[in-house]
C-alpha positions in Angstrom: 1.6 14.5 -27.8 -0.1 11.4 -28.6 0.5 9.6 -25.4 -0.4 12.6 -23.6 -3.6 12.9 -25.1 -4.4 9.3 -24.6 -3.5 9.4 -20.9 -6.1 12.3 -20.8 -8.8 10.2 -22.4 -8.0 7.2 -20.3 -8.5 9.9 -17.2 -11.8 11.3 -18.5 -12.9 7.7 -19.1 -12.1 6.7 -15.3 -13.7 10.0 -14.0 -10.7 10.9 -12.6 -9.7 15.1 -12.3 -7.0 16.5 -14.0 -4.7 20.2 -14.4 -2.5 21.3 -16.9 -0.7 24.4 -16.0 -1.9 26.8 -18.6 -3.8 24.5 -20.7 -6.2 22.2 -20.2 -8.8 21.3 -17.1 -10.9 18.9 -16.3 -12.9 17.8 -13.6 -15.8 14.7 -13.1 -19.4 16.5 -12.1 -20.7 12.6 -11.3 -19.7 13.6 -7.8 -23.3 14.2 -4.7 -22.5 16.1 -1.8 -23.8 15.1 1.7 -25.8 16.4 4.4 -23.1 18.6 5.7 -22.0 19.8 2.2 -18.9 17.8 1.7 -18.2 15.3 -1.5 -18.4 12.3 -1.4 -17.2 11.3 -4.6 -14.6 8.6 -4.7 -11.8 7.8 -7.5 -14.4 4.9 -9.6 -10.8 3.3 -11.5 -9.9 2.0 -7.2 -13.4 1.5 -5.5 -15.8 0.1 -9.0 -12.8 -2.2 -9.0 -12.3 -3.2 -5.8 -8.9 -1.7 -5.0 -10.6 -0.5 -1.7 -10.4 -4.1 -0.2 -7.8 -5.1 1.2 -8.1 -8.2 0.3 -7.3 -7.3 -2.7 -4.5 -5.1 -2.6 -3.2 -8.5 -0.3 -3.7 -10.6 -2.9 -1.7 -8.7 -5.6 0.8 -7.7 -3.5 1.2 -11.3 -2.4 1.5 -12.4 -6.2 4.1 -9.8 -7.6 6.2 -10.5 -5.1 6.3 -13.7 -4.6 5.4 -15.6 -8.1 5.6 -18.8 -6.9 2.0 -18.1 -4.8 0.5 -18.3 -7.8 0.9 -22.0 -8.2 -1.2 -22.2 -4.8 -5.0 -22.8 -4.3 -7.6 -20.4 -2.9 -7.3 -22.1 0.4 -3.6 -22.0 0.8 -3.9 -18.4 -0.1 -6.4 -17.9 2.6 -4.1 -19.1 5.1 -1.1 -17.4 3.8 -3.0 -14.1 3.9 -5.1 -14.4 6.9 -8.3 -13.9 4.9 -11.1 -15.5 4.3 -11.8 -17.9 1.8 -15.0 -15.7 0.3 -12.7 -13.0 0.5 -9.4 -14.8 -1.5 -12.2 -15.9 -4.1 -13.7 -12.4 -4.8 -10.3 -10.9 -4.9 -9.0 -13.4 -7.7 -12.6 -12.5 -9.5 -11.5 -8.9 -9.0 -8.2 -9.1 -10.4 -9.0 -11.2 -13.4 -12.0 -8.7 -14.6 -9.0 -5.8 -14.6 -6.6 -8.3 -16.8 -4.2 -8.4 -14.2 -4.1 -11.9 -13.3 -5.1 -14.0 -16.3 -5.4 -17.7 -16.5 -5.6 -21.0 -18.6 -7.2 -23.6 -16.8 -5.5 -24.0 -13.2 -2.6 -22.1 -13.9 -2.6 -18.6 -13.4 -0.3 -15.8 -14.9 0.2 -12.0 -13.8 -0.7 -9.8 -15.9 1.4 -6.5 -18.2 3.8 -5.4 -15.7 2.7 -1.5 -16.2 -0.7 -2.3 -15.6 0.0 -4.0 -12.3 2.3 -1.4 -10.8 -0.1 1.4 -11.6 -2.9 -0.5 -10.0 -1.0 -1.6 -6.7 0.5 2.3 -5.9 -3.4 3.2 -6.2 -4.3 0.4 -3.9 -1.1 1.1 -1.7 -1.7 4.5 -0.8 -5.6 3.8 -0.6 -4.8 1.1 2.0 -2.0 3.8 3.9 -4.4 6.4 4.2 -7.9 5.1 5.3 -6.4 1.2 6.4 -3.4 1.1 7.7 -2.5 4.1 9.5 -2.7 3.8 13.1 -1.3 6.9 14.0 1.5 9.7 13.8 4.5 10.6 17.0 7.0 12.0 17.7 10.0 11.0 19.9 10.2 11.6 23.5 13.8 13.3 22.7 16.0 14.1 20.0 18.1 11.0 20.0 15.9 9.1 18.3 16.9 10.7 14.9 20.6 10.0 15.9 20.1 6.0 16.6 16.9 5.1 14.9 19.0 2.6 12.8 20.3 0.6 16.1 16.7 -0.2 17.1 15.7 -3.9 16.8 12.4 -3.6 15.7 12.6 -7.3 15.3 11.7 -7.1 19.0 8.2 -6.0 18.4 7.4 -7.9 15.0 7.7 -4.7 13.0 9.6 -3.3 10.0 11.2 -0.2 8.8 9.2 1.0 5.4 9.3 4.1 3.5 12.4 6.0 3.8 13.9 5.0 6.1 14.0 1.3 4.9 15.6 3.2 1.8 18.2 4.6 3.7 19.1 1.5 5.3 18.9 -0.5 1.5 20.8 2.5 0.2 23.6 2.9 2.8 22.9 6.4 1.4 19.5 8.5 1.7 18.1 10.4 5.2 14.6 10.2 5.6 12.7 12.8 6.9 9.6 11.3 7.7 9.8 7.5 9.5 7.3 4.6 8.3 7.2 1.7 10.6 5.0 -1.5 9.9 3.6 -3.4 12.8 2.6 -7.0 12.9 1.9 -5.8 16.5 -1.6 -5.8 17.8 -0.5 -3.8 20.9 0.4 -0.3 20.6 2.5 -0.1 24.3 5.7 -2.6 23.4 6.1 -0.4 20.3 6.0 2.7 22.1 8.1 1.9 24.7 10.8 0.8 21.9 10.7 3.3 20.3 10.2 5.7 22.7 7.4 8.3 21.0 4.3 10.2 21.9 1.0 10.6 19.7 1.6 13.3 17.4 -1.0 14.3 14.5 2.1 16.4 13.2 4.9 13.6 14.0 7.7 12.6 11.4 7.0 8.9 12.5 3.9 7.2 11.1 2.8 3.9 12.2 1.2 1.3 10.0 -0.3 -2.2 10.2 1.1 -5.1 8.2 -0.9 -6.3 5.4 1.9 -9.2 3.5 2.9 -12.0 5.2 6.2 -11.8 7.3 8.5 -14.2 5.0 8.6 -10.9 1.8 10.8 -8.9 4.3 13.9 -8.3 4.3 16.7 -9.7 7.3 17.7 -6.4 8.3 14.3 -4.8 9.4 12.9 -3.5 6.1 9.7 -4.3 4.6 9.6 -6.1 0.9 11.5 -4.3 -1.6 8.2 -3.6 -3.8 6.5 -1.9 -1.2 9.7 0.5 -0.5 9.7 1.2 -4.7 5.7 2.0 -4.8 6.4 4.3 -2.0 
């Protein structure tokens, strides 16, 4: 009962809603609405904290997974991630002020490991929903869900995430809905790969990469910590 009630005052702290079936609710009134009556309140634990840049969630990803990053300046970083210096700077100054990347003088450690897991599935499905999504399909025919697994997507600098990047980890799981990540600026080699049409209802969501292409996996799936926070 004790850690229940302390992960209720951590929630209340953070403004951050909350149900218990038949017992106890709570919900933040800090929130404004608009001009056309909708909220615009935002969870203050991701954006106060920066978790809504993706430089950020870059960063960290970047730095669980691959330790050894750690030992390189803000100008390597840059370059490994594609951002900007300013940008590689104000995420380090971002993840320090949460205690998740502390330091003594250049050398830099992560910080607890239940801290940073809680803090990268918030930025993860922040980034999947308003970021990275570029859109849902379906398949032009049925087959698709009989030889999705024989598709190279090496072909079109993209990876298998989701579940069906557990299924092909697992040798065991079916997924149901398909996640594909795209290094890909065009949308047409993927499509014609894949063989899909736009869909807002589809089973196969498309998503851009955010991590460098080295934390992948040989056979087509994305980075195994991506595939556990999903």
């Amino acid at each position: 009962m004790l850690l229940i009630e302390k992960i209720k005052k951590q929630l209340r702290t953070n403004k951050i809603g909350f149900y218990e079936i038949n017992q106890e609710f709570f919900f933040p009134l800090d929130f404004k609405l608009n001009r056309q009556g909708k909220t615009n309140y935002k969870n203050n634990m991701i954006v106060s904290k920066g978790f809504r840049a993706e430089s950020v969630a870059k960063l960290l990803l970047y730095f669980v997974a691959n330790p050894d990053a750690l030992k390189r300046n803000q100008r390597q970083l840059a370059h490994d991630l594609d951002i900007s210096l300013g940008a590689v700077n104000h995420a380090i100054h971002s993840l320090k002020s949460m205690r998740l990347l502390l330091s003594s003088g250049p050398t830099k450690y992560l910080g607890k490991f239940d801290d940073l897991v809680s803090r990268w599935r918030h930025s993860l499905f922040d980034l999947q929903a308003k970021e990275l999504l570029l859109g849902k399909f379906s398949p032009l025919n049925d087959s698709f869900y009989k030889e999705w697994k024989k598709l190279d997507l090496g072909k079109i600098n993209s990876c298998w995430g989701g579940e069906p990047a557990a299924a092909i980890r697992t040798k065991y799981l079916g997924p149901e809905v398909y996640s594909v990540f795209t290094y890909n600026d065009g949308m047409s080699e993927i499509l014609k790969l894949l063989r899909l049409k736009k869909d807002p209802n589809g089973k196969i969501e498309l998503y851009k990469c955010f991590w460098p292409a080295s934390l992948n996996n040989k056979d087509n799936t994305a980075l195994i910590l991506l595939l556990i926070a999903s």
